[in-house]
SEMAR-253621 format. One record per residue: y, x, z of N, C-alpha, C in turn; residue in one letter. Coordinates in Angstrom, 2 decimals. Atoms other than C-alpha are relative to their C-alpha. Layout:
<pts>
<pt n_v="Y" n_u="X" n_w="Z" ca_v="Y" ca_u="X" ca_w="Z" c_v="Y" c_u="X" c_w="Z" residuo="a"/>
...
</pts>
This chain:
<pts>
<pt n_v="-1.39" n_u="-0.14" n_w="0.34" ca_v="114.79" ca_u="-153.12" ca_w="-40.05" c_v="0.19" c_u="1.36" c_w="-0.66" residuo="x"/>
<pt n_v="-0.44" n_u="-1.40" n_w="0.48" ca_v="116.20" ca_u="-150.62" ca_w="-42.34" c_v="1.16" c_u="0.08" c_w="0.51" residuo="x"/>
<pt n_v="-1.60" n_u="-0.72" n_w="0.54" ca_v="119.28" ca_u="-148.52" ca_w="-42.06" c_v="0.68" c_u="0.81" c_w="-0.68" residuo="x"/>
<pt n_v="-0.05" n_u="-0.56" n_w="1.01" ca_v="120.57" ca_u="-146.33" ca_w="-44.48" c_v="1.85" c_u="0.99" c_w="0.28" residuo="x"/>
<pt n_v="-0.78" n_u="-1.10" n_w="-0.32" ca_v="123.07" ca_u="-143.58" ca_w="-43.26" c_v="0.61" c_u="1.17" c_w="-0.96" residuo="x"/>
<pt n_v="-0.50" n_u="-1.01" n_w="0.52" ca_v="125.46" ca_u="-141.81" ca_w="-46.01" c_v="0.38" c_u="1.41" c_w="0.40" residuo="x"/>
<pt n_v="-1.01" n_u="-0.90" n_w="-0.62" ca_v="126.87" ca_u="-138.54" ca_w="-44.88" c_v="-0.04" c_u="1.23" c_w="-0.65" residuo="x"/>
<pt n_v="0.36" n_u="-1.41" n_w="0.28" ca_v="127.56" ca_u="-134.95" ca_w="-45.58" c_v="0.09" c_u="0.92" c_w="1.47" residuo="x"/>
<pt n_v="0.16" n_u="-1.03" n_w="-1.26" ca_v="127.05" ca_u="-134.08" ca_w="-41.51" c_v="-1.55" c_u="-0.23" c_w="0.45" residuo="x"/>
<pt n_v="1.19" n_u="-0.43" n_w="0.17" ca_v="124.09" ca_u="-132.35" ca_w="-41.77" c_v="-0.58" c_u="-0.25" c_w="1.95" residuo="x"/>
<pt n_v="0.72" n_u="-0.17" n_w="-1.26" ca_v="123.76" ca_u="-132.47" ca_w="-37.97" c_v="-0.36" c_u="-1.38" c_w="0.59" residuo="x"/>
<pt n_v="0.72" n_u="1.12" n_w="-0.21" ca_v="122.57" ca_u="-135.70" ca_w="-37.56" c_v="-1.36" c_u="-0.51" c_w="-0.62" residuo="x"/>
<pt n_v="1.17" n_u="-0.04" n_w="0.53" ca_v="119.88" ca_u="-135.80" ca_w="-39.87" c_v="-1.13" c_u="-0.24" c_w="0.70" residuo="x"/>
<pt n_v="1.73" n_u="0.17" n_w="-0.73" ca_v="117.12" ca_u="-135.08" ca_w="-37.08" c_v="-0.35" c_u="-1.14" c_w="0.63" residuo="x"/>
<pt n_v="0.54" n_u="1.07" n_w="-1.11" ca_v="117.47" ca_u="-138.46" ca_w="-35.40" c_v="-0.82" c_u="-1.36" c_w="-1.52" residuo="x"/>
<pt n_v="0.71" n_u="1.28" n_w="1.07" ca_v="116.51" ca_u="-140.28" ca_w="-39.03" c_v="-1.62" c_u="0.41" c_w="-0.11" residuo="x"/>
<pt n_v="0.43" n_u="0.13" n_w="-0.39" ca_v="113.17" ca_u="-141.05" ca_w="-39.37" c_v="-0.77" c_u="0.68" c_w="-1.49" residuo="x"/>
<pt n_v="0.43" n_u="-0.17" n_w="1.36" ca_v="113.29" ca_u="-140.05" ca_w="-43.22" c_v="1.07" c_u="0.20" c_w="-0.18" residuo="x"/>
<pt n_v="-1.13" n_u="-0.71" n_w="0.30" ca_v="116.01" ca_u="-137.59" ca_w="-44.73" c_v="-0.29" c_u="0.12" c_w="-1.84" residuo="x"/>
<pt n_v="0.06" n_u="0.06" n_w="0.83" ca_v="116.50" ca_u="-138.16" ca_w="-48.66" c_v="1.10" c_u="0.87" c_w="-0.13" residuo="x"/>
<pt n_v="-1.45" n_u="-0.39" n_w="0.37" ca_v="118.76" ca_u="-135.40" ca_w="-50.24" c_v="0.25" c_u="-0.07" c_w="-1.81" residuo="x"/>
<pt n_v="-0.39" n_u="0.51" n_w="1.36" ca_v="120.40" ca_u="-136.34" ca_w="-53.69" c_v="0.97" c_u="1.20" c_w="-0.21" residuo="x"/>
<pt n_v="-0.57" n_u="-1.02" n_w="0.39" ca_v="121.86" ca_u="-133.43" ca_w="-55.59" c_v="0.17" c_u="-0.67" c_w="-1.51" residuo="x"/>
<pt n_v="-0.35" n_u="0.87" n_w="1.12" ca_v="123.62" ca_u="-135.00" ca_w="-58.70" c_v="-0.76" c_u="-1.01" c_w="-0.64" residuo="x"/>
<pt n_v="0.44" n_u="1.74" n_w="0.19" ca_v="122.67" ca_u="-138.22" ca_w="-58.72" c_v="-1.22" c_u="-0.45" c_w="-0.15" residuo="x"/>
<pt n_v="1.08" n_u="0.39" n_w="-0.08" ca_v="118.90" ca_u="-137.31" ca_w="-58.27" c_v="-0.30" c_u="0.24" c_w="1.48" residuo="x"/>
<pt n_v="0.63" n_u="-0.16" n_w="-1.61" ca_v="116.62" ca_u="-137.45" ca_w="-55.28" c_v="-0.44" c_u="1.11" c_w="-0.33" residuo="x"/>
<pt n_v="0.93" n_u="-1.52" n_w="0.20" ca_v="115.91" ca_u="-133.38" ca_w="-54.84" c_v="-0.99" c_u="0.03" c_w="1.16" residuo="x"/>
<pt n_v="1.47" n_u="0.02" n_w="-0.57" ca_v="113.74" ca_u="-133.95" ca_w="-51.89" c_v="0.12" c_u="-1.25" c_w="1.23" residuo="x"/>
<pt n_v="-0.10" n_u="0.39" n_w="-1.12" ca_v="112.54" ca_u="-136.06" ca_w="-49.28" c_v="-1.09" c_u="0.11" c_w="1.66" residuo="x"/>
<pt n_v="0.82" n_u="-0.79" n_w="-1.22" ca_v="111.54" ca_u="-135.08" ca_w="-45.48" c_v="-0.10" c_u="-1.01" c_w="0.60" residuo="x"/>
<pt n_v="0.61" n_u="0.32" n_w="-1.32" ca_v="109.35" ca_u="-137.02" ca_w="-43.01" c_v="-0.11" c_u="0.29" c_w="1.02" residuo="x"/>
<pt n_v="0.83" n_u="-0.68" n_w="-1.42" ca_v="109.77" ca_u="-136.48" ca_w="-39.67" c_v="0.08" c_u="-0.63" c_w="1.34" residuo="x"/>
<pt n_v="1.11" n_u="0.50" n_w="-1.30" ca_v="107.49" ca_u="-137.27" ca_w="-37.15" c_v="0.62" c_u="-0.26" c_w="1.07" residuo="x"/>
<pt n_v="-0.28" n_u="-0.56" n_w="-1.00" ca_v="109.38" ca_u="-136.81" ca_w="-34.46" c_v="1.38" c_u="-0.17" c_w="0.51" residuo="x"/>
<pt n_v="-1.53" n_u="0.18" n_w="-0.14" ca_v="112.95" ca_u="-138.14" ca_w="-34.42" c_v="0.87" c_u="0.01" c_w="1.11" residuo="x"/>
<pt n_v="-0.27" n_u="0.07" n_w="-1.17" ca_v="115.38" ca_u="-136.53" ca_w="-31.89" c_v="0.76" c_u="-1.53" c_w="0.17" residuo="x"/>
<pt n_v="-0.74" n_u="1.11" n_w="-0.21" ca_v="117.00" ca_u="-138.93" ca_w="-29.59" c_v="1.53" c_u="-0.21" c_w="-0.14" residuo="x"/>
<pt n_v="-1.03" n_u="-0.04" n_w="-0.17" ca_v="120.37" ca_u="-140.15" ca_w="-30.33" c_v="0.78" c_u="0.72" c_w="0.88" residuo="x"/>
<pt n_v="-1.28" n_u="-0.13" n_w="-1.21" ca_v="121.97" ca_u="-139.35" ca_w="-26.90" c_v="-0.09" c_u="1.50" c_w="0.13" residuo="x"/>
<pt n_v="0.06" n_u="-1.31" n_w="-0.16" ca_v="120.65" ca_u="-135.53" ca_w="-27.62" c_v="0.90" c_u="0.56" c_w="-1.42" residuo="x"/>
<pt n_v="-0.64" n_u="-0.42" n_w="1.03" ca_v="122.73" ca_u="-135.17" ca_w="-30.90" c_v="0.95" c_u="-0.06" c_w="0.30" residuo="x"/>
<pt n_v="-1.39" n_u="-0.82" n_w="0.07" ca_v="125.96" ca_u="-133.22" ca_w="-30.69" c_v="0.60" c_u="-0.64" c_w="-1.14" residuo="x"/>
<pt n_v="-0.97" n_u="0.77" n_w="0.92" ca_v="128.73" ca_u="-134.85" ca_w="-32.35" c_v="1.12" c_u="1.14" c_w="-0.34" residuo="x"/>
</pts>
């Protein structure tokens, strides 16, 4: 299953599994990580 999460709150980021950031309308980078916290530890 994919999911695909718009946002500009940066503080969620660590629970994806793969963080694409698009800076006018290109992909400027994308991060792998290993290690994805758990939901119920991300501050809202």
């Amino acid at each position: 299953m994919t999911v695909i999460v718009i946002t500009h709150n940066l503080a969620i980021a660590p629970m994806a599994d793969r963080v694409i950031r698009l800076k006018n309308s290109k992909v400027e980078s994308i991060k792998v990580n290993s290690s994805p916290t758990d939901v119920s530890l991300i501050e809202w």
